[in-house]
C-alpha positions as CSV (number, residue, x, y, z in Angstrom):
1,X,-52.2,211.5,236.1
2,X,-53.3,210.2,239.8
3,X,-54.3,213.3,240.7
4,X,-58.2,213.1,239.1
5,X,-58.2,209.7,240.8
6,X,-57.4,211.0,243.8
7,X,-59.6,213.9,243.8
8,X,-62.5,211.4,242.8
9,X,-62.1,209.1,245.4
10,X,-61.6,212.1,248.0
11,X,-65.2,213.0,246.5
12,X,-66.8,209.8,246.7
13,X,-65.5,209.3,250.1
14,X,-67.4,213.2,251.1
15,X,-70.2,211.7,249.5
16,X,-70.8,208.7,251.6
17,X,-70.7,210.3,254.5
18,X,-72.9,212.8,254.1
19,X,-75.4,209.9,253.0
20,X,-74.4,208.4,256.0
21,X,-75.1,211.5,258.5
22,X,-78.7,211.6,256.4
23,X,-79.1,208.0,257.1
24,X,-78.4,209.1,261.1
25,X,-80.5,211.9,260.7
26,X,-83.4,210.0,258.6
27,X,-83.3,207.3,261.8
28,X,-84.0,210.0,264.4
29,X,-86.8,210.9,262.7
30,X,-88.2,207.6,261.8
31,X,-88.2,207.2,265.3
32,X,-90.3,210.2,266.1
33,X,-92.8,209.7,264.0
34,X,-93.4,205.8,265.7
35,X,-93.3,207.9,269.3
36,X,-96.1,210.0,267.8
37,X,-98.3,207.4,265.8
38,X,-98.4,205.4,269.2
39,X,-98.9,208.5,271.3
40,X,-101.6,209.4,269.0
41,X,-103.4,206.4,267.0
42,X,-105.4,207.0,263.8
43,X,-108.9,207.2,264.6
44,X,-110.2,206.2,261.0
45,X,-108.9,204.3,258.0
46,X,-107.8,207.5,256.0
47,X,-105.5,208.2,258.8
48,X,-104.7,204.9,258.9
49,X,-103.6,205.2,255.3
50,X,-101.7,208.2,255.7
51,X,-99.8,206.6,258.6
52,X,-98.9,203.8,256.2
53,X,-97.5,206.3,253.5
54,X,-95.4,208.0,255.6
55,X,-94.0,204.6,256.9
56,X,-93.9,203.4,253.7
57,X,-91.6,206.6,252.1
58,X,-89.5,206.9,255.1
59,X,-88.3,203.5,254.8
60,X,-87.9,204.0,250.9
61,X,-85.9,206.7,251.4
62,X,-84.3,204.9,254.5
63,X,-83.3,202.0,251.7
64,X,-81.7,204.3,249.2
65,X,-79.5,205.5,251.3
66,X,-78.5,202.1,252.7
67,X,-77.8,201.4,249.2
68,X,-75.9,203.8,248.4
69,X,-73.5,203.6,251.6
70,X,-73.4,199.7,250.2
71,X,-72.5,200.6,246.6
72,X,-69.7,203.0,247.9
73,X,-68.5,199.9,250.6
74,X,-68.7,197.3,247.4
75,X,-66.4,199.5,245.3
76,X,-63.8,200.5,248.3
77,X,-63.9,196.5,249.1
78,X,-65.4,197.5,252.4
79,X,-68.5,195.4,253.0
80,X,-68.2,192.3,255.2
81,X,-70.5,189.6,254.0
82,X,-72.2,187.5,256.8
83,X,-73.4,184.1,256.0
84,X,-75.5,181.9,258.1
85,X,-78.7,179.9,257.5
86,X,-81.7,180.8,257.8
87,X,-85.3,179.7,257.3
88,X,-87.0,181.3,254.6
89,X,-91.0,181.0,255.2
90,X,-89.9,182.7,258.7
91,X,-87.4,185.0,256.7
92,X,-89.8,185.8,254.1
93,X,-92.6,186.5,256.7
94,X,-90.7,189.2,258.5
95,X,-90.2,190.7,255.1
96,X,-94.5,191.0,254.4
97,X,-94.9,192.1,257.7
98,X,-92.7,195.3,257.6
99,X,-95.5,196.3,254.5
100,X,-98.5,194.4,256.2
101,X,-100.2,198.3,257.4
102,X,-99.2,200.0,253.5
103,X,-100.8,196.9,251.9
104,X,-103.8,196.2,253.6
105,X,-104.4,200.3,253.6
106,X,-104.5,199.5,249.9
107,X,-106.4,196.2,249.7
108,X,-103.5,194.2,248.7
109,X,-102.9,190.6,249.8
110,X,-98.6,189.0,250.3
111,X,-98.5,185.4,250.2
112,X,-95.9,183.5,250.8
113,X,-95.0,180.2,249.6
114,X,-92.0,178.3,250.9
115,X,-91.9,175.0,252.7
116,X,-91.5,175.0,256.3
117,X,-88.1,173.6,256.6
118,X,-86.6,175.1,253.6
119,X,-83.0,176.9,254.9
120,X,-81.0,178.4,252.6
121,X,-77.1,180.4,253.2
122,X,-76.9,184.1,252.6
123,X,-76.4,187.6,254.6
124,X,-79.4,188.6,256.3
125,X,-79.0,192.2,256.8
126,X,-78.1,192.5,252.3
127,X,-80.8,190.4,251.8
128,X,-83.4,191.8,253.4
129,X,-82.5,195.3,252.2
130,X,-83.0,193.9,248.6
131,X,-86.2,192.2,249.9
132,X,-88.0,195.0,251.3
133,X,-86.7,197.5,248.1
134,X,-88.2,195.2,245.2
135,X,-91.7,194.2,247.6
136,X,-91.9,198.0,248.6
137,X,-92.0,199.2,244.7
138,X,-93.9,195.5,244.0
139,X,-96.7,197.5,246.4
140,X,-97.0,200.9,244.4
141,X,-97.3,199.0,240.9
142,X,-99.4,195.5,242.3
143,X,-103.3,195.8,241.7
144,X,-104.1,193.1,244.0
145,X,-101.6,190.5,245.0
146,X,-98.0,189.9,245.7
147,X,-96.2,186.7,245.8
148,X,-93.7,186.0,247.9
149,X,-91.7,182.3,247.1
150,X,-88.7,180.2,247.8
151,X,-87.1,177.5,246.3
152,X,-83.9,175.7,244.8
153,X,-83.4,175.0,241.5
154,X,-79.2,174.5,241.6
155,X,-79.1,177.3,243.9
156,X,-81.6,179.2,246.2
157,X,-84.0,181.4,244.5
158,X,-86.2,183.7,245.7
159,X,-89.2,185.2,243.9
160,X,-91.1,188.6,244.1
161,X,-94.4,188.1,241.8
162,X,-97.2,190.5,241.8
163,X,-100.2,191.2,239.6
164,X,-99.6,194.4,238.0
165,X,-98.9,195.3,234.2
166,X,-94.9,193.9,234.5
167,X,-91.7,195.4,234.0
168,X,-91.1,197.4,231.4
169,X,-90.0,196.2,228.0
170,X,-86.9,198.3,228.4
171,X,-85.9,197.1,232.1
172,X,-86.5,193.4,230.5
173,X,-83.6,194.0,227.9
174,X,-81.5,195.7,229.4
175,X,-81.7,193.7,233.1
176,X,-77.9,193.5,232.8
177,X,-77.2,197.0,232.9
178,X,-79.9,198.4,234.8
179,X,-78.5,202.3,234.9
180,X,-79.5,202.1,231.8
181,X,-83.3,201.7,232.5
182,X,-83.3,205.1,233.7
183,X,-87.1,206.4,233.3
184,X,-87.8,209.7,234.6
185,X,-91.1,209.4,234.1
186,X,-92.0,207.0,236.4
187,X,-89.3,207.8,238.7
188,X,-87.3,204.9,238.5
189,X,-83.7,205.4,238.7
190,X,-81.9,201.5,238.3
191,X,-80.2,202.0,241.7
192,X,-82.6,199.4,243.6
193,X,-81.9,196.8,240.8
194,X,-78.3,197.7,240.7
195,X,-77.5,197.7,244.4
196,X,-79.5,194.2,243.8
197,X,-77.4,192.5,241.3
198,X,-74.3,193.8,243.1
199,X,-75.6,192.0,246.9
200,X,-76.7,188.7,244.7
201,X,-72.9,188.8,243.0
202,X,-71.1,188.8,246.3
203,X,-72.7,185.8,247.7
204,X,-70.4,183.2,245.4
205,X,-69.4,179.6,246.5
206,X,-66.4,178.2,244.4
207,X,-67.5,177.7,241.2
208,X,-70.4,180.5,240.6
209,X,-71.8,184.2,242.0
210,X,-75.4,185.1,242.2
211,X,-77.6,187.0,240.4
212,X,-80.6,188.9,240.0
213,X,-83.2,188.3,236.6
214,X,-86.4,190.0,235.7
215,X,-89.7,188.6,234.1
216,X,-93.3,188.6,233.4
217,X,-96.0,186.5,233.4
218,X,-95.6,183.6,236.1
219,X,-98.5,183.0,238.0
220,X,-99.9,186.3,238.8
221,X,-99.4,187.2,235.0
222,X,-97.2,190.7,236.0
223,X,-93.9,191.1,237.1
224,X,-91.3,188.4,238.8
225,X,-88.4,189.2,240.3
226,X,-85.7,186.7,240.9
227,X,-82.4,186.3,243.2
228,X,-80.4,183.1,243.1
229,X,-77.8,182.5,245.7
230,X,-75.7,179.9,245.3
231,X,-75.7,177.5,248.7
């Protein structure tokens, strides 16, 4: 009967490293195409704009694979957590500036709104890879605006807002399982949310874990999503 077990984990285990010699590969070629963009620089705004894209779905597909690799690690108990604290206008801001090219190519403005000295405890390196997932698809659905904000309310909490039609009704309802908000037609697949509310559960302090919610409405009437970390 351990057998299948065996064989599955065997499989899983093929799996991640192929993901991870894509990831390898995928960084090699990121890395080109900087050498190239700064050997040869856009001479007008719709090269300008095509630059951004292929920034922009390089470092999508750069994220999926760093979440899967982290899905396999969270289920094989293999991924270190690494708290410190940090400052999260400055955090934040390093976040809007990886998109500042994609979404000023498309006329879109990131805010951010956190006070100076709020710090708060979490893993940079998980944080940031849920960050930039959720503003990256925040820029393909946003008409305008995006909102990036920080805050505590019992816990840390960090916001994504933007100004687009929302999440859909589906993805609202069933936020706690999101595998099943599969929707093929618009490509979405539930693993960015998922890899999400598995990164927020792992940051715990005694008495409670973190977690991820979805909304709409808020101040730039679309979509909010939400992280809490308990500090």
């Amino acid at each position: 009967m351990e057998k299948p077990e065996k064989e599955s984990l065997d499989f899983a285990s093929v799996i991640a490293s192929a993901v991870h010699d894509m990831k390898n590969s995928l960084a090699i070629l990121m890395t080109a195409i900087s050498a190239l963009e700064k050997k040869y620089p856009a001479s007008d705004s719709e090269d300008k704009k095509q630059q951004a894209v292929l920034q922009y779905e390089s470092s999508r597909l750069n994220s999926a694979l760093v979440q899967l690799l982290g899905l396999y690690k969270i289920e094989q108990k293999q991924l270190p957590i690494n708290l410190n604290y940090y400052n999260l206008f400055e955090f934040l801001s390093d976040q809007a500036a990886q998109y500042e090219p994609l979404a000023k190519s498309k006329d879109i403005t990131i805010d951010i709104d956190a006070e100076d000295d709020l710090d708060g405890c979490f893993d940079i390196d998980l944080i940031s890879s849920v960050i930039n997932n959720v503003l990256g698809n925040a820029i393909r659905y946003t008409k305008s605006k995006i909102l990036l904000s920080a805050y505590f309310d019992d816990a840390l909490v960090i916001e994504i807002a933007d100004d687009g039609t929302g999440y859909p009704q589906n993805m609202i309802e069933q936020q706690h399982n999101f595998i099943k908000s599969i929707d093929y037609s618009t490509g979405s697949t539930g693993l960015g949310l998922y890899f999400a509310a598995k990164i927020a559960k792992i940051h715990q302090n005694d008495t409670e874990n973190g977690n991820i919610e979805l909304a709409n409405g808020g101040q730039l009437n679309g979509g909010i999503f939400r992280i809490r970390l308990p500090n």
